[in-house]
NUVONU-306298 format. One line per 10 residues: their letters; for each residue x, y, z of C-alpha. Coordinates in steps of 0.25 Angstrom, whole numbers. Layout:
<recs>
a = X,Y,Z; ...
</recs>
This chain:
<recs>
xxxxxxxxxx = 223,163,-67; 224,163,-51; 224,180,-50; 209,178,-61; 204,168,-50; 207,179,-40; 201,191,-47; 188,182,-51; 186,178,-35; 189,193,-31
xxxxxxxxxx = 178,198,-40; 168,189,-35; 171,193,-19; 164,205,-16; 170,214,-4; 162,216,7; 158,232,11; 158,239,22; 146,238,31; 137,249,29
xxxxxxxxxx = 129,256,42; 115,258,38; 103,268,44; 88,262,43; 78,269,48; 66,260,50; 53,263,57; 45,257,63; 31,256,68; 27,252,81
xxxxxxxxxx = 13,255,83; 1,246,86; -7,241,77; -20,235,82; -20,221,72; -33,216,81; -37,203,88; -27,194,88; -35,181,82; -24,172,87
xxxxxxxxxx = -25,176,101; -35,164,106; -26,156,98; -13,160,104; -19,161,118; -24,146,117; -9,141,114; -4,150,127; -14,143,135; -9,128,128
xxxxxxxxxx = 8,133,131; 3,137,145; -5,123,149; 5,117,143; -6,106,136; 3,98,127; 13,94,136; 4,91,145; -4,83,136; 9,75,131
xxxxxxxxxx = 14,72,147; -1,66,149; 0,59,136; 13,53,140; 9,48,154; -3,42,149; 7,34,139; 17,31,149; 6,26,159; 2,16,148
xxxxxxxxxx = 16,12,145; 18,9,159; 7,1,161; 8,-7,147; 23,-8,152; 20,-13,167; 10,-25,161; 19,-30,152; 25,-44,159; 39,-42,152
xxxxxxxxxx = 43,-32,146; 52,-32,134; 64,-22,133; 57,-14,120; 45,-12,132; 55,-6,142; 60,1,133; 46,7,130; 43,11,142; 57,18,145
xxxxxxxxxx = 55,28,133; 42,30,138; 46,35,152; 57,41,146; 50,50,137; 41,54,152; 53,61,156; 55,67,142; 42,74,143; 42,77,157
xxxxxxxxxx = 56,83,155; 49,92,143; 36,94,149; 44,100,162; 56,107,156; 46,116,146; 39,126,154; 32,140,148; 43,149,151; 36,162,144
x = 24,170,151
</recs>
């Protein structure tokens, strides 16, 4: 019964073969072809201009000091602050130096 099992697992395993060098002969054609104005080139030229001003990042720094401001001030009127109130205010400066910390350490590194 074992030598069956044995000749029933050996017919199901197939050998490997040798590894078989191969010639392909391919060609290739390199010329230029003249496919027109590119109709995405205003497009692509805008969203340079947008990586190279660096807009968004920009925008989001402004839009973070204008909230930490109010913050600030909300916080400095209080007459006695709560611990859930400082607490507030610590993420909120906290995430200052997040975004300064992303804002300085990306920089375009391509031309």
């Amino acid at each position: 019964m074992k030598n069956e099992d044995e000749i029933k697992i050996s017919d199901t395993v197939k050998i490997a073969e040798p590894k078989q060098k191969i010639l392909v002969d391919l060609e290739v054609d390199t010329s230029v072809k003249d496919l027109g104005v590119n109709p995405y080139a205003k497009l692509i030229h805008m969203a340079r201009a947008v990586d190279a001003w660096r807009i968004f990042p920009r925008l989001f720094l402004t839009v973070y000091i204008v909230l930490l401001y109010k913050c600030v001030i909300w916080y400095m009127n209080l007459g006695s602050p709560t611990m859930e109130q400082s607490g507030l205010i610590s993420i909120v400066v906290g995430a200052g130096a997040a975004w300064f910390g992303l804002y300085t350490g990306t920089s375009k590194s391509r031309k």
